[in-house]
C-alpha positions, 0 to 999 in steps of 0.5 A: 261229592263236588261243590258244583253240584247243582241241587233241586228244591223238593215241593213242600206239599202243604196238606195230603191232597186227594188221589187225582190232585196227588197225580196233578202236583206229581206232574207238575212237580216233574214239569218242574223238575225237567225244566230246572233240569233243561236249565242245568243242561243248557247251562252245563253246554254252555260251560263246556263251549267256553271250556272248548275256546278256553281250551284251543287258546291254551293250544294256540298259545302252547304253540306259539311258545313250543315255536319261540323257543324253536328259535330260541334254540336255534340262536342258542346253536349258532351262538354256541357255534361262533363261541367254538369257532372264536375259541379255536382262532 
């Protein structure tokens, strides 16, 4: 399981309450756990925007380094090319 989990605390019920306050702090221990679970989901959206920029800054980089050593490669080529024709004079 991953360590990012997120786990939901469990209401301690103090004593057995009777049927119809059984049914009201059912309700409210489900209130309570969607809005821990909202938090979670905005939280997880949250995290997945940043992985969003994160990720198109690796591409823009990887980008700006594929084109650098475009250049690269062509100096290395035209380099090559005047050694071959100062080895042939």
């Amino acid at each position: 399981m991953s360590d990012n989990v997120i786990p939901f605390r469990r209401p301690v019920l103090k004593e057995t309450p009777a049927e119809p306050d059984r049914l009201k702090q059912a309700l409210a221990n489900l209130e309570a756990a969607l809005d821990e679970q909202r938090v979670a989901v905005a939280d997880w959206r949250a995290a997945l925007g940043e992985l969003k920029d994160s990720m198109e800054n690796l591409g823009s980089s990887l980008q700006t380094y594929r084109d650098s050593l475009g250049v690269l490669a062509t100096d290395v080529a035209d380099l090559n090319a005047t050694a071959l024709q100062m080895q042939n004079l």
